[in-house]
N, C-alpha and C positions, 0 to 999 in steps of 0.2 A: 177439630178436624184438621186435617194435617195436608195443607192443597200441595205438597211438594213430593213431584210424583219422579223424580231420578235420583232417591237415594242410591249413594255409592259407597263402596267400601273398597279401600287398593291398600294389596301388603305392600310393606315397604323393608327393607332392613331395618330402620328406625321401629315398624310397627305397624299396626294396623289403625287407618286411618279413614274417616267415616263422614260421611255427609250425612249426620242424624236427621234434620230438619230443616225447611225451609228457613231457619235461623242458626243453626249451630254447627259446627264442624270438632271432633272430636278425635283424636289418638292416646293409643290405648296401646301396652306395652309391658311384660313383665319383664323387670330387672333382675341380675343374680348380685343384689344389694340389700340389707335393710332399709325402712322408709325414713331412717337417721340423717344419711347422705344422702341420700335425695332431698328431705326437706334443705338440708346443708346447702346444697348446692344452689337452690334456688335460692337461698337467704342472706349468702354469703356474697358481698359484691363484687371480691375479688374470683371467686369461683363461677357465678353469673356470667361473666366477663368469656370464662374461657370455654363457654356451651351455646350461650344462648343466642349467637347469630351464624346463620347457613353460610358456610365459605362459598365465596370470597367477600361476604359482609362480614364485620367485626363491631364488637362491643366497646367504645370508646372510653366514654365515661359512664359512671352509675354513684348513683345518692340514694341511698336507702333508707327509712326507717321504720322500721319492721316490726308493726304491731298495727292492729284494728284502727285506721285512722288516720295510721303513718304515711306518708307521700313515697313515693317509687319513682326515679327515672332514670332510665337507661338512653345511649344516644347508637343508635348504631349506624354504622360507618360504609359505604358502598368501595365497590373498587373503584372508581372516579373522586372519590372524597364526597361525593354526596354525605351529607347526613339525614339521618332519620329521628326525632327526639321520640321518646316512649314515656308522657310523663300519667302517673293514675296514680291511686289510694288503694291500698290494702283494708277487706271489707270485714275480713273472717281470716286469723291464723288459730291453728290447730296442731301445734307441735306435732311435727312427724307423721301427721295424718290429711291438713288441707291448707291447702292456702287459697283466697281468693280475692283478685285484686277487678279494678274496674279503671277504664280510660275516660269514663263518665265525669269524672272530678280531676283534677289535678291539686296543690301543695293547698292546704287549708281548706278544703271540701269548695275547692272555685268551680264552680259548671265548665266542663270543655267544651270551647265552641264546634269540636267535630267527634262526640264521641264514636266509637268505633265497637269495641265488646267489650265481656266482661270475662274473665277467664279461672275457672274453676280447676285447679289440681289436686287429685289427691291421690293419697298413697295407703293402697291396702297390704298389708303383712302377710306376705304367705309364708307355708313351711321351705324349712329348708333357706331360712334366711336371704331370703327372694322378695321382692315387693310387684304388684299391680299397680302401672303408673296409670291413671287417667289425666289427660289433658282437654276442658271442656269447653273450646270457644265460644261464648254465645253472643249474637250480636243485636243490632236495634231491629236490622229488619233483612229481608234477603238479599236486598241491591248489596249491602256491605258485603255478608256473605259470600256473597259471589265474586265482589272486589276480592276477598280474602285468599280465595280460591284465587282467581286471574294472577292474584301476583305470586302465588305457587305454596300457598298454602300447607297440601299432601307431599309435596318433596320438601319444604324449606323443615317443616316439623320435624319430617319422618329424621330428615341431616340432624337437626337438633336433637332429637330424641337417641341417634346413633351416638353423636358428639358426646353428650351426657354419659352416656355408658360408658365410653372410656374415658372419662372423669372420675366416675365414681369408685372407678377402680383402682384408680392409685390416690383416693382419700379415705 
């Protein structure tokens, strides 16, 4: 039973963006790309770097190694120089089709003392050389969730999900 009674959905340019669940928040977006560049760009660290944080945050550093297992971290950057470190585990890759990583662990399967979610992407082929992006935040419990939301969640994605599209398109 589902006690989470203000599902939301708000278009954004980036895409449509979802409050499926009492734990999850989700955006959803079809690109004019194959699921090739897309998986690329999320795999890719140097391409990472230039999407995946909402301006005026940026992507500083990133370590990747990118297989079932591999550790992941990215550090991103505030306009005050704040940092933010993003370190997890890759659970499930799926060439071109899924990738799914977790903040649950960090480098060598170490328990995170604050995990946060777990984040599900995949990429369905449609015609016409187009892709359905899902992005599926799922978290431990709804307090996070709704952290996730507070710090802007529905615009910081929908920017990243815009940012990406024109990436993809000149790779």
């Amino acid at each position: 039973m589902n006690a989470m009674t203000n599902l939301t959905t708000k278009q954004h340019a980036g895409g449509t963006v979802t409050t499926a669940s009492e734990r999850e928040l989700t955006l959803t977006r079809v690109y004019d790309a194959p699921p090739e560049k897309l998986y690329r760009a999320w795999t890719d660290p140097e391409l990472l770097k230039q999407f995946l944080a909402p301006h005026p945050w940026k992507i500083t550093r990133t370590a990747m190694d990118v297989r079932p297992g591999g550790s992941s971290m990215f550090v991103m950057e505030g306009p005050d120089g704040a940092e933010i470190p993003c370190p997890g585990i890759y659970l499930e890759l799926v060439p071109n089709e899924k990738i799914v990583t977790t903040d649950a662990y960090t480098a060598a399967w170490e328990p995170s003392q604050n995990p946060f979610m777990t984040t599900v992407l995949t990429f369905e082929r449609l015609e016409g050389n187009k892709t359905r992006y899902t992005a599926r935040c799922l978290h431990w419990n709804a307090e996070t969730r709704e952290q996730h939301e507070a710090m802007g969640f529905h615009e910081g994605w929908a920017q990243v999900a815009e940012q990406l599209a024109e990436l993809v398109k000149k790779i």
